[in-house]
RODO-2510 file (C-alpha; in nm, 4 decimals, decimal comma):
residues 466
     n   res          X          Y          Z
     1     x    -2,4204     1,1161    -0,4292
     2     x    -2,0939     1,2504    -0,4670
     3     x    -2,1966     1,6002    -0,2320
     4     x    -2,2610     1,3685    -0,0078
     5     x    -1,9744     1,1897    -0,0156
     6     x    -1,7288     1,4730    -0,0650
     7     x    -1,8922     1,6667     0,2475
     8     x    -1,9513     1,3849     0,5288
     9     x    -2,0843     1,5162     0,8996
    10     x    -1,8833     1,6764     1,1203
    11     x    -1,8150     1,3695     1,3587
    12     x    -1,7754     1,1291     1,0676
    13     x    -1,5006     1,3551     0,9014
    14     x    -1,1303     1,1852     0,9820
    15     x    -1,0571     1,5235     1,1606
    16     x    -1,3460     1,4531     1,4401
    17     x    -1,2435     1,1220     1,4878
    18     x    -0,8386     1,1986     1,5436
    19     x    -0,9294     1,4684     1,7599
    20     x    -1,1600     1,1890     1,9744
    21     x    -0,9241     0,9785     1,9843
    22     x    -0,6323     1,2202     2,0924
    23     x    -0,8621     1,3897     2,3707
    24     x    -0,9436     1,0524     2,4771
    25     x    -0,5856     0,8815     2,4992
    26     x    -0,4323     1,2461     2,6221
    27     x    -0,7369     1,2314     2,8921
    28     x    -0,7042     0,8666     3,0160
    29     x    -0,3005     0,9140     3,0210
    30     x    -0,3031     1,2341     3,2323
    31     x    -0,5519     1,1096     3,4960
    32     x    -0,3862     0,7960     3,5217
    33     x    -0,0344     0,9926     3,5446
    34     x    -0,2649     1,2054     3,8433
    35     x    -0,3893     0,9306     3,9965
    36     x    -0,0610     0,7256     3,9992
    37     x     0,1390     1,0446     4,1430
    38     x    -0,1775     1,1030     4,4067
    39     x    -0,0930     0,7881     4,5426
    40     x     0,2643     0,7637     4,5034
    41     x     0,2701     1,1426     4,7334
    42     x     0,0332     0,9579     4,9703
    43     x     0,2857     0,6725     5,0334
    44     x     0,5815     0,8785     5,0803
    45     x     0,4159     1,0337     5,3288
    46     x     0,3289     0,7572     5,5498
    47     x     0,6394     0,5921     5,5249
    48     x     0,7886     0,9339     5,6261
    49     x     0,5695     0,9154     5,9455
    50     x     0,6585     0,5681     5,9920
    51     x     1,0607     0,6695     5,9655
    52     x     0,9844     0,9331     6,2301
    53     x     0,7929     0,6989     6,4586
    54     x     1,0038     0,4501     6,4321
    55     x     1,3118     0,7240     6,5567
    56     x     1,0795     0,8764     6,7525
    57     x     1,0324     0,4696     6,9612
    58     x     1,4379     0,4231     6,9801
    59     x     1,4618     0,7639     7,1138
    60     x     1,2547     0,6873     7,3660
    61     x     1,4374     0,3403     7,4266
    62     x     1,7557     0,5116     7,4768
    63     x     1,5593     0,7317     7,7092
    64     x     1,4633     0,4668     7,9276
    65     x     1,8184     0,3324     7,9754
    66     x     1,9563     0,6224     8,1376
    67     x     1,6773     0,6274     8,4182
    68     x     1,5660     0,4119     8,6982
    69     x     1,2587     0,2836     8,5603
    70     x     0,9555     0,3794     8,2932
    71     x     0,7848     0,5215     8,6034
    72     x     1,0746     0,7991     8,6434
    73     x     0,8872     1,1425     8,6628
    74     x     1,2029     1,2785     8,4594
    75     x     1,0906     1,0403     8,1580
    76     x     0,7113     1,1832     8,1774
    77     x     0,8120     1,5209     8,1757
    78     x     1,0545     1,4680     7,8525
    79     x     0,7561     1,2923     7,7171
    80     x     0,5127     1,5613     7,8060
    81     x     0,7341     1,8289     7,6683
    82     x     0,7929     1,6167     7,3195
    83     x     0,3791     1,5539     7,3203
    84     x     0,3546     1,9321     7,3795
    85     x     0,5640     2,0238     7,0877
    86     x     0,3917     1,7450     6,8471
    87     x     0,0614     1,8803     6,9213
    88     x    -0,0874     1,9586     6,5942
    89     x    -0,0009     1,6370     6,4623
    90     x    -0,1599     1,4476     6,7294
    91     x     0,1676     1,2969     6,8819
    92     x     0,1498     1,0258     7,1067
    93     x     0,2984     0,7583     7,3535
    94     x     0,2221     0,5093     7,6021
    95     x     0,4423     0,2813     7,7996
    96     x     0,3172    -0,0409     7,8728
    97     x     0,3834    -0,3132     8,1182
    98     x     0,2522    -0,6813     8,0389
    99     x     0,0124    -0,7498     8,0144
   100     x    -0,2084    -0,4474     7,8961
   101     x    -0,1043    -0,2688     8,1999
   102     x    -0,0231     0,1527     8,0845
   103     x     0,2627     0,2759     8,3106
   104     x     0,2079     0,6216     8,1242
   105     x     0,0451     0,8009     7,8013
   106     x     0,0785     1,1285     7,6937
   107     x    -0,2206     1,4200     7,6649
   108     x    -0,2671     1,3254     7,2783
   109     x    -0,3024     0,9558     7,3273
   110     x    -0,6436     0,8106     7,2357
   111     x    -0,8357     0,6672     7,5006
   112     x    -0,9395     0,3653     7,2867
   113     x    -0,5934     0,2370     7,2188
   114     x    -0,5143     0,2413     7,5984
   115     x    -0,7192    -0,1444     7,6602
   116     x    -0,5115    -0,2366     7,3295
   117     x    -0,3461    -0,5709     7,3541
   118     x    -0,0100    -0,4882     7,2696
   119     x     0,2350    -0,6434     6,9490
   120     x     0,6051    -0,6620     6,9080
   121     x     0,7642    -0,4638     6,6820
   122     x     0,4939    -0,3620     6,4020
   123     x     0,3807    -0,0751     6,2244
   124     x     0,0411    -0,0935     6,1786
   125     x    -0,3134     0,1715     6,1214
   126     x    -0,5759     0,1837     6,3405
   127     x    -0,8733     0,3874     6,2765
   128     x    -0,7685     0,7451     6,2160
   129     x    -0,4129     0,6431     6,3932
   130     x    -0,0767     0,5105     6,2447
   131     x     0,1124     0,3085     6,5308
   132     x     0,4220     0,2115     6,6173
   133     x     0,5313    -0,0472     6,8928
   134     x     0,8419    -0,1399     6,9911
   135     x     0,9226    -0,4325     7,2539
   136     x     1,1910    -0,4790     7,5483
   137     x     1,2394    -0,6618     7,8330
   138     x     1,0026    -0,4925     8,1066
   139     x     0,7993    -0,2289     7,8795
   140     x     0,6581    -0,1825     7,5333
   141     x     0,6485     0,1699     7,3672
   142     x     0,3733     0,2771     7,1536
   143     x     0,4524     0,5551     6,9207
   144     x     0,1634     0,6728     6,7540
   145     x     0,0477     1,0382     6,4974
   146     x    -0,2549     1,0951     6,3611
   147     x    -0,3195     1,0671     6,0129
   148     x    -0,5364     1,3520     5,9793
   149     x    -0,2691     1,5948     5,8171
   150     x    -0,2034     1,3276     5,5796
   151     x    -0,5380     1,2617     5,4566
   152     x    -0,5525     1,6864     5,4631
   153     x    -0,2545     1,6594     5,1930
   154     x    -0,3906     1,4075     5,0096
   155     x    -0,7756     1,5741     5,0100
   156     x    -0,5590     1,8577     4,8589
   157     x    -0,3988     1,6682     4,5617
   158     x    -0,7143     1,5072     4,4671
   159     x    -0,7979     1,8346     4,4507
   160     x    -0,5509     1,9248     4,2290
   161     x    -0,5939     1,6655     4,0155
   162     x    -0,9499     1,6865     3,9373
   163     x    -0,9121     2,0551     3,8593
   164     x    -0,5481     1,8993     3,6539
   165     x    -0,7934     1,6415     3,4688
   166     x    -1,0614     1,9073     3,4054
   167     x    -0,8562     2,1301     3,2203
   168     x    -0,7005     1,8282     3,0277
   169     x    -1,0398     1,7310     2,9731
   170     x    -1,0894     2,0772     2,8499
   171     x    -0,7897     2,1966     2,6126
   172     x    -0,7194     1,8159     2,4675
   173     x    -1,0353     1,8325     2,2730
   174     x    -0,9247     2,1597     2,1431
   175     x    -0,5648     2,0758     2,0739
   176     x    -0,6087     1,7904     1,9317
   177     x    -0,9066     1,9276     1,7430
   178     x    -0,6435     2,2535     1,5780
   179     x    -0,4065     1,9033     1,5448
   180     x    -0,5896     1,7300     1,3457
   181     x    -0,6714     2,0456     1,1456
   182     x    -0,2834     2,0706     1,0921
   183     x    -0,2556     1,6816     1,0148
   184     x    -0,5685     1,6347     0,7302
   185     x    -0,5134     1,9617     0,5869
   186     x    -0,2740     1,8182     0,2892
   187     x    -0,5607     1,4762     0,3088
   188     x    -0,8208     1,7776     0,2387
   189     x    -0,6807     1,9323    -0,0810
   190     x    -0,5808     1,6191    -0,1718
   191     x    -0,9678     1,5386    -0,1963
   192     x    -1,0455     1,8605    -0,3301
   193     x    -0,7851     1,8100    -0,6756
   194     x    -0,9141     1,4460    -0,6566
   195     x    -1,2334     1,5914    -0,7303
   196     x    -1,1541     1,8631    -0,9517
   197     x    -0,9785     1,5637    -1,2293
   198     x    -1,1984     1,4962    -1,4924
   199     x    -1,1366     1,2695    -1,8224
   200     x    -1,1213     1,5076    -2,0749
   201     x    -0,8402     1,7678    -1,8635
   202     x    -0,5785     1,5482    -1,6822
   203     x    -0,3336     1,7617    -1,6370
   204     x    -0,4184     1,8313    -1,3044
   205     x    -0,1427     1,6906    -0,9944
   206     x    -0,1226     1,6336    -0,6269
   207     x     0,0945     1,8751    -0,4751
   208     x     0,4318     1,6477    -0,3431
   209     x     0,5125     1,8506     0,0133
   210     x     0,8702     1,6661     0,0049
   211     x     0,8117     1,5177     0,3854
   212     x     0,8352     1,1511     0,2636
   213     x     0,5370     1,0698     0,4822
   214     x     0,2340     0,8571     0,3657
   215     x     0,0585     1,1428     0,2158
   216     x     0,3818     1,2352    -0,0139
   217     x     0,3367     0,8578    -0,1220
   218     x    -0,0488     0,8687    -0,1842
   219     x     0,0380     1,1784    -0,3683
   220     x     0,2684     0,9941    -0,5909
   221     x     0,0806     0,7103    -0,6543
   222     x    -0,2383     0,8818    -0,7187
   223     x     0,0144     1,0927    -0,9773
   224     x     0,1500     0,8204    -1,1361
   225     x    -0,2401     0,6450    -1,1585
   226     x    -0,3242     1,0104    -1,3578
   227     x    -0,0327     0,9665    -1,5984
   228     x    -0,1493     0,5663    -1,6850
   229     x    -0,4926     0,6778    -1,6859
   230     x    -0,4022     0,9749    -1,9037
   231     x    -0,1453     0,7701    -2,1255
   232     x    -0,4474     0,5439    -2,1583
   233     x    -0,6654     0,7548    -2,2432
   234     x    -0,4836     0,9268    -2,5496
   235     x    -0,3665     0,5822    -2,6641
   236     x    -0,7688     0,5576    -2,7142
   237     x    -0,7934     0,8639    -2,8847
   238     x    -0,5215     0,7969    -3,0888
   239     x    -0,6753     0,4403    -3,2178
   240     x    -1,0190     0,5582    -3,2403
   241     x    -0,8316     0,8764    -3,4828
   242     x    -0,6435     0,6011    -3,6442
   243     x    -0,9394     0,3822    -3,6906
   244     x    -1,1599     0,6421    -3,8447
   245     x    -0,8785     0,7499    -4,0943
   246     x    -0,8326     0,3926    -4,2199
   247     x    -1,2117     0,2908    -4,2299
   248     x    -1,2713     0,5668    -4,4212
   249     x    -1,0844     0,4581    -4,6930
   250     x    -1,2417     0,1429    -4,7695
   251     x    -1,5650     0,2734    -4,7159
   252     x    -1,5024     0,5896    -4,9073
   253     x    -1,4195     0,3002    -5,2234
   254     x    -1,7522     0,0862    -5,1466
   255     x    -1,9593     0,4168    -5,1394
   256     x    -1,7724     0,5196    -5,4853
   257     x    -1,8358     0,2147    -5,6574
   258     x    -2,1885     0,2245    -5,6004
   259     x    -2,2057     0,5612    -5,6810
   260     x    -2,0514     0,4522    -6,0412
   261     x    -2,2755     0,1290    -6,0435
   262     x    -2,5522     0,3322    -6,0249
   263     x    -2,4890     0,6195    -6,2283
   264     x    -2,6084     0,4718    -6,5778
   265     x    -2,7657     0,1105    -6,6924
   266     x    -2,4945    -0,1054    -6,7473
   267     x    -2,4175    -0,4954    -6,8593
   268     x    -2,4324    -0,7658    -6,6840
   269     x    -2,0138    -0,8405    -6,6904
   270     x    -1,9945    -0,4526    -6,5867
   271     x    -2,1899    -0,4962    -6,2624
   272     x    -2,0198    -0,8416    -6,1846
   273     x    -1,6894    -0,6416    -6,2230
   274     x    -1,8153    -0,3603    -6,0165
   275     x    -1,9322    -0,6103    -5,7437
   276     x    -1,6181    -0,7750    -5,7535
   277     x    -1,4450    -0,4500    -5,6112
   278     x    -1,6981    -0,3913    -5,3490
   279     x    -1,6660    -0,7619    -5,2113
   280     x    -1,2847    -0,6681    -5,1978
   281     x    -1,3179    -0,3112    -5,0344
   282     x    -1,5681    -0,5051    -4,8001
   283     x    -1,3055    -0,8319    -4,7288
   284     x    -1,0420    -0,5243    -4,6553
   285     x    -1,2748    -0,3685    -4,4088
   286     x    -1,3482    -0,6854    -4,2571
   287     x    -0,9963    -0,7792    -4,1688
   288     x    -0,9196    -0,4116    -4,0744
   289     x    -1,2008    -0,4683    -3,8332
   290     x    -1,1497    -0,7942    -3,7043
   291     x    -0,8103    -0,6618    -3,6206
   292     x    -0,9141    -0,3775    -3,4198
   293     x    -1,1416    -0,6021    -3,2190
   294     x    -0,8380    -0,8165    -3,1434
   295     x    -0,6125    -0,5611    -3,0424
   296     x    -0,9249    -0,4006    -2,8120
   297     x    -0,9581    -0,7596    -2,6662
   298     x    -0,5843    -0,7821    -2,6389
   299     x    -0,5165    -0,4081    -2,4242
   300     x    -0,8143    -0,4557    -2,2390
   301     x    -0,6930    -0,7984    -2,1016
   302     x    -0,9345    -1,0054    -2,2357
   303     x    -0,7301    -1,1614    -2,5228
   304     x    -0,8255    -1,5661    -2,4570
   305     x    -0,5238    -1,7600    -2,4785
   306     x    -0,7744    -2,0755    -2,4992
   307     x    -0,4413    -2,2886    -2,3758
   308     x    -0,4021    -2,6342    -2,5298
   309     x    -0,1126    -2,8097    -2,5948
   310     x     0,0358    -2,6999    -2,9223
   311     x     0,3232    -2,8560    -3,1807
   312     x     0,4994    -2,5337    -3,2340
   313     x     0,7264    -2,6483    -3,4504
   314     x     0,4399    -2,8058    -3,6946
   315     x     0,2798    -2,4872    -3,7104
   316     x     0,6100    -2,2887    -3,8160
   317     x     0,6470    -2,5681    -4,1137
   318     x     0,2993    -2,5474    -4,2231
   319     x     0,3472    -2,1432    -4,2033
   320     x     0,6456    -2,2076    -4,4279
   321     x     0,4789    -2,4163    -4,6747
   322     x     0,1861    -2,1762    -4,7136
   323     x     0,4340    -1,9062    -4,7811
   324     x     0,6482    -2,1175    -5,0569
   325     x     0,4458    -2,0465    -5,3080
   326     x     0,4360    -1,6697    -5,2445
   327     x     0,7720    -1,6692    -5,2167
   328     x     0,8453    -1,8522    -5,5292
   329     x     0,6158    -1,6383    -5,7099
   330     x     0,8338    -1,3165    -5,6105
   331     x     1,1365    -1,4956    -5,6383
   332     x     1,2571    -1,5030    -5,3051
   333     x     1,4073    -1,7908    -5,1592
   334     x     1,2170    -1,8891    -4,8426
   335     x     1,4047    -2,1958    -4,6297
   336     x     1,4084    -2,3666    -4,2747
   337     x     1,6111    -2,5937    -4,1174
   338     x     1,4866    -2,9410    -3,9598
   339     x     1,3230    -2,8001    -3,6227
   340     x     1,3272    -3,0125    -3,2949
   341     x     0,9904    -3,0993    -3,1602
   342     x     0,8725    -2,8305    -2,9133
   343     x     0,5531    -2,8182    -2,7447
   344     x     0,3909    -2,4951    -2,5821
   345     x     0,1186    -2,4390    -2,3964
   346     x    -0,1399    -2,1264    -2,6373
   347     x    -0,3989    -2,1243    -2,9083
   348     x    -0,3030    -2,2560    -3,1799
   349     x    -0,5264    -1,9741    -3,3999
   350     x    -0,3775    -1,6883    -3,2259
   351     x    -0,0037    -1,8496    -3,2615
   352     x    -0,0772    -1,9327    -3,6475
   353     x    -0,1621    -1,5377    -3,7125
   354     x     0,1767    -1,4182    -3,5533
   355     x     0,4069    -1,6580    -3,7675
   356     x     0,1712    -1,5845    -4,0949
   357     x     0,2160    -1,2104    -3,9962
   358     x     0,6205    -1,2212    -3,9742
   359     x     0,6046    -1,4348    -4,2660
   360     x     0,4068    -1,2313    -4,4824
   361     x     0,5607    -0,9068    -4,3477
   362     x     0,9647    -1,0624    -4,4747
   363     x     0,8335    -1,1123    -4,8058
   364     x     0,7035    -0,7934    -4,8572
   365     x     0,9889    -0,5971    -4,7595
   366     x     1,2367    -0,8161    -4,9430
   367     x     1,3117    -0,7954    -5,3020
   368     x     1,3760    -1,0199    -5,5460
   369     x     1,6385    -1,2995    -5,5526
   370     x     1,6185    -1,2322    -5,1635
   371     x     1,6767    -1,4383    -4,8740
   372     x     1,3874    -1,4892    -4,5859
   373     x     1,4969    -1,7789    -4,3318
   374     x     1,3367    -1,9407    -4,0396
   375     x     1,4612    -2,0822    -3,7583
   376     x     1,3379    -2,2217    -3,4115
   377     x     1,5225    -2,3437    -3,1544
   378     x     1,5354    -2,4220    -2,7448
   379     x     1,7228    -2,1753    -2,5399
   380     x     1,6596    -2,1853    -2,1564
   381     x     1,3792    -2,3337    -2,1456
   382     x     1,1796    -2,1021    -2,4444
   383     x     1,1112    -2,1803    -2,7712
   384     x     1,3047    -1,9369    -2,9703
   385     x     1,1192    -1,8637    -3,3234
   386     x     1,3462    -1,6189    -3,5863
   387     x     1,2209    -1,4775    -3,8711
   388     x     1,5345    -1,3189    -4,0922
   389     x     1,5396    -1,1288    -4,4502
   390     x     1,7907    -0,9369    -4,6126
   391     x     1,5050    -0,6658    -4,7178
   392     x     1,5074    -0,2894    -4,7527
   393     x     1,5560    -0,2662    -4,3439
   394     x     1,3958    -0,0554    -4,0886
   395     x     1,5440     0,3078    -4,0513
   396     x     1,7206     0,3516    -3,7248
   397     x     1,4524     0,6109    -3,5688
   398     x     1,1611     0,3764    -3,6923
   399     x     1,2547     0,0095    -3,5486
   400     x     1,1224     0,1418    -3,2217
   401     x     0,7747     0,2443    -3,3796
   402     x     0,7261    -0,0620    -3,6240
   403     x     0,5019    -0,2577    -3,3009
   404     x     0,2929     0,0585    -3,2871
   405     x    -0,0640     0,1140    -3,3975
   406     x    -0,1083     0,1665    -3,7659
   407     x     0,2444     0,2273    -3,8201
   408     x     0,3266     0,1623    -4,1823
   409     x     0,7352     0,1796    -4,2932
   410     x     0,8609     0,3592    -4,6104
   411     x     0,6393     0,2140    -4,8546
   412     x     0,9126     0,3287    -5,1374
   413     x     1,1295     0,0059    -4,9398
   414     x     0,8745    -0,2590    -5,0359
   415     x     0,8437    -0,4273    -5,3750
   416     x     0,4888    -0,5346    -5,3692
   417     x     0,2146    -0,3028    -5,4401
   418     x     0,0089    -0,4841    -5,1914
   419     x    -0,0798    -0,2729    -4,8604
   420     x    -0,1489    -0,3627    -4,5111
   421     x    -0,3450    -0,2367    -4,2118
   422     x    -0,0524    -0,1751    -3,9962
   423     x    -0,1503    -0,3618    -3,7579
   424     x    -0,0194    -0,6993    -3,8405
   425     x     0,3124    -0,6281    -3,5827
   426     x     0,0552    -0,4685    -3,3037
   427     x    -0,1285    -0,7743    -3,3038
   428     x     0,1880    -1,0156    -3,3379
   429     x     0,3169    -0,7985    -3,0043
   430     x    -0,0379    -0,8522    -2,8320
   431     x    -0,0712    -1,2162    -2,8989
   432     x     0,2531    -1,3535    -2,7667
   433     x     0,2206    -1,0767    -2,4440
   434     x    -0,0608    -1,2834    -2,3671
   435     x     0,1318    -1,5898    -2,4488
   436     x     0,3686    -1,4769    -2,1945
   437     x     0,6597    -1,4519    -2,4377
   438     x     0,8680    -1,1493    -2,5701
   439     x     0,8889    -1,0315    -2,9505
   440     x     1,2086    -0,8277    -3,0950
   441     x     1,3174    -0,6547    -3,3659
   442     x     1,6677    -0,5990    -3,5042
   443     x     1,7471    -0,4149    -3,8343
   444     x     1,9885    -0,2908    -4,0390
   445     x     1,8769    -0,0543    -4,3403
   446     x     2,0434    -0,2141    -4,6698
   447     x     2,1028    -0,5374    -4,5263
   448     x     1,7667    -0,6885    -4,3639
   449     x     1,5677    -0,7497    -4,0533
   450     x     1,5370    -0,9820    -3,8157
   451     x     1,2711    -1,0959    -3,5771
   452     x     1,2725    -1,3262    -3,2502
   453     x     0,9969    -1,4409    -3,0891
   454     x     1,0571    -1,5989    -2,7205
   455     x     0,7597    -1,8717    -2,5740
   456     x     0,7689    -2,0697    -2,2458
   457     x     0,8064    -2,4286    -2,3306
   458     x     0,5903    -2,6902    -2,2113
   459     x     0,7747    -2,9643    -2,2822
   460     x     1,1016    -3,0090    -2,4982
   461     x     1,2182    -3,2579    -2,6692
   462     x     1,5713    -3,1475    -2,8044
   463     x     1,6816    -3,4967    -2,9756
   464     x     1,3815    -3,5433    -3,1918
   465     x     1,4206    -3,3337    -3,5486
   466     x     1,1611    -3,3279    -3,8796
***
């Protein structure tokens, strides 16, 4: 499938079809160009011929007023010798007296216009003739030329422009083929890296020609589609790493326990003990796993929010209350002030895990006779959720890490011997993403850490307080 697709027939290739379509438009504009200057040489001629007739009439007009009559034998012999010298263009003239009546006509003129009924003043063709009449009181000139010579230039440029269009007809193909050549040649290797990328070596790029055109900015984007794909890809590698290191160690603990159970016979409080520390290994495993399902859910977009209108501030204060007793029991003073009522639009389930997370996450990192305080409040139309301790703090260069994968702080900071996943911040991040809010982080090593969390409200009711 893909042969096929990466080598197409000849006419179906882009290249084919750009030269068609140049050979065709440079074809149809030439002989058109031809054709328009065929007949725009054809015109100028016979209004040339009708300028000379027309010259050639008052000529003879002025002629006739310096003699007796259009009878004069001077007059015919001035005519004869202007007929004479007009002979290869067929030059003619008759004088004639109403009505019909020819007084005279030269050698040239055409015995069937001699019976013609005569017109004043017009230019007009007859048959093969172009004729001019002009008149006066007692006589009407006729002025007439063949148009034989004309037709003989004309003949010629149609011949010139046939043999014109057949050599357009000719080259433009050929041109426009070597054009296009020229033109899809960057398209072409292009297609060729495009084909040469594979998953596992990224590192490949489109050439950028620095012309600006449209294939500079396919370049780009198709670059900057390789470094998402590629940053994508070895955030995947990185959790699946990360994944295997910490399932191992759970599972390392179940296998060793078993091991032990079943090394000798042992009592019945022994193996209830032993069991006891695999159902724990086996609760840590589960939560390490349900975690990495959310986050997978979560980057690949399909994190369900399951909207429904949601008391925000109801589940901070249940949160809080959870926590009291935790916080009692480490002697750390947990508080919260009255919070107005703010309703936002989430799931409740997903919501509950970020403030348990922050929650959980203060207390750890705080030490005894310690402060951890919670606040919410309405600020532009977002319900503004704060989470401060005066813990250990977060080291300048690792506050930007601490929403990252299976990042895990100086453990020497926290007073607990209890461990987490790392993931508890990761998942806090993905959840309110999805929620269409922000999270933040500000810390101060010695003094504590604070975070914000930012949610759209749905509806806010800033005068009512619990």
């Amino acid at each position: 499938m893909l042969s096929e697709l990466s080598k197409p027939s000849r006419r179906r290739t882009l290249r084919f079809r750009l030269m068609a379509w140049n050979a065709l438009v440079v074809v149809v504009t030439a002989v058109v160009t031809l054709l328009g200057l065929r007949e725009g040489v054809r015109y100028t001629l016979i209004r040339e011929l009708d300028q000379l007739l027309t010259e050639d009439a008052r000529e003879i007009e002025l002629s006739l007023v310096n003699v007796d009559s259009a009878e004069s034998l001077q007059l015919h012999e001035q005519l004869d010798r202007k007929d004479a010298g007009h002979a290869q263009h067929k030059w003619f003239v008759q004088l004639i007296a109403r009505p019909s009546h020819v007084l005279y006509q030269s050698q040239h003129a055409p015995r069937e216009l001699a019976n013609l009924p005569s017109t004043a003043n017009s230019l007009q063709t007859l048959d093969d003739w172009r004729v001019f009449e002009r008149k006066l009181a007692r006589v009407t000139i006729r002025v007439g030329s063949s148009l034989e010579l004309i037709r003989a230039d004309v003949g010629r440029i149609d011949r010139l422009v046939a043999m014109a269009a057949t050599v357009v007809l000719l080259v433009a193909p050929l041109c426009g083929y070597w054009l296009a050549g020229r033109a899809t040649r960057p398209l072409n290797e292009m297609i060729a890296t495009m084909a040469s990328v594979h998953p596992s070596r990224l590192d490949e790029r489109l050439h950028i020609r620095g012309t600006g055109d449209e294939l500079d900015r396919l370049s780009n984007a198709f670059n900057g589609l390789l470094d998402r794909i590629g940053s994508y890809l070895q955030e995947h590698r990185d959790l699946l790493a990360d994944s295997a290191h910490e399932l191992r160690t759970p599972l390392a603990a179940i296998r060793s326990s078993i091991e032990v159970t079943l090394a000798k016979d042992r009592t019945g409080p022994e193996y209830a003990a032993l069991l006891s520390e695999i159902i724990e290994e086996s609760a840590s495993l589960e939560l390490l796993v349900n975690q990495l399902l959310l986050l997978s859910e979560s980057e690949a977009q399909r994190l369900k929010v399951n909207a429904e209108r949601v008391r925000f501030d109801e589940l901070i204060e249940r949160g809080v209350d959870m926590f009291s007793g935790l916080a009692e029991y480490r002697d750390i003073q947990l508080t919260c002030g009255l919070f107005p009522e703010m309703i936002i639009e989430g799931n409740p389930q997903h919501l509950r895990q970020v403030i348990h997370n922050l929650l959980d996450n203060s207390l750890k990192f705080t030490r005894s006779e310690g402060h951890v305080v919670v606040d919410l409040k309405e600020q532009g139309g977002q319900a503004v959720f704060t989470v401060r301790d005066t813990g250990a703090g977060i080291p300048d260069d690792e506050l930007p890490l601490v929403f990252d994968r299976f990042f895990r702080g100086d453990r020497r900071l926290v007073q607990t011997d209890v461990q987490g996943t790392g993931l508890g911040l990761s998942i806090c991040r993905a959840i309110v993403r999805a929620h269409n809010g922000t999270i933040e982080a500000t810390s101060q090593v010695g003094v504590g850490t604070c975070f914000v969390v930012k949610l759209p409200l749905l509806e806010v009711e800033s005068g009512t307080a619990r």
